[in-house]
N, C-alpha and C positions, 0 to 999 in steps of 0.2 A: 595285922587284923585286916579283916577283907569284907568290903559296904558291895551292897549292887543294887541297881536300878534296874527295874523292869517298864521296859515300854512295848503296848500291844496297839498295833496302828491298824482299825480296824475300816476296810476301803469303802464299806455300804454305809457307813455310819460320818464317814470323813471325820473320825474322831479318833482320840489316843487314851489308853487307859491304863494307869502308872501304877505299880506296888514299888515302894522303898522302902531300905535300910536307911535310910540317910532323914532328917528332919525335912519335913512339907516344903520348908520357905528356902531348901540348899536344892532341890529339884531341879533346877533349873542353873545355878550355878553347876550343878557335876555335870550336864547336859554341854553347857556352854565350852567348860575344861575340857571335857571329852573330845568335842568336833576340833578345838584349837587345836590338843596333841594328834590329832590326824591329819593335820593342814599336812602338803609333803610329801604324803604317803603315794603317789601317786597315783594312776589312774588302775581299776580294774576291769579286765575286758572280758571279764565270764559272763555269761549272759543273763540277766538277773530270774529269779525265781516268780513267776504269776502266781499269786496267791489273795485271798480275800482278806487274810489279816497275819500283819507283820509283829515279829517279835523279835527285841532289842531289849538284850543283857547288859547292862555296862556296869563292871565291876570296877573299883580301885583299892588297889592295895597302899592302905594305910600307912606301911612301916618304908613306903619307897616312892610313895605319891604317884602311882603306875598305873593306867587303867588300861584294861582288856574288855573289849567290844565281841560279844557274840550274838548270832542274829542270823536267819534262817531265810535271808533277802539274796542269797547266791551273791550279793556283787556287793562291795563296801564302799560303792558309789551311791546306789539307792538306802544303801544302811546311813550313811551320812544326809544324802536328803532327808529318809525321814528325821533323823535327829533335829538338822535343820526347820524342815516344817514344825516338828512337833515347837521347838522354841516362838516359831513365828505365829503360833494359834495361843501361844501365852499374854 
């Protein structure tokens, strides 16, 4: 079985706007779990995408405790900042 988390990081507004599968008060825990299983991942050196508002998928699959990060920020260096920020405005 497979949850996902949506986050839209909107850049005129300096603010994030979340849809889940997952309960209100776990929000922020899958967030947390998320950035830890990317600690490692190394750096990425594609040039990130300019855009007005970012969007971050984070799914986990349930039957394996595995999450997949998708996100239309070109670099998974800015995907992880925002994930970061978005924790840090909690």
């Amino acid at each position: 079985m497979k949850l996902s988390l949506k986050l839209k990081y909107i850049m005129e507004k300096d603010a994030f706007e979340i849809e889940s599968e997952f309960k209100p008060e776990k929000n922020i825990d899958i967030v947390e779990e998320c950035l830890r299983a990317q600690m490692g991942a190394g750096s990425d050196s594609r040039e990130p995408v300019k855009k007005d508002v970012y969007t971050i998928v984070i799914t986990l699959d349930l039957d394996g405790d595995v999450f997949q990060v998708a996100s239309d920020t070109g670099n998974d260096n800015l995907t992880c900042g925002l994930m970061a920020y978005f924790l840090e405005k909690q």
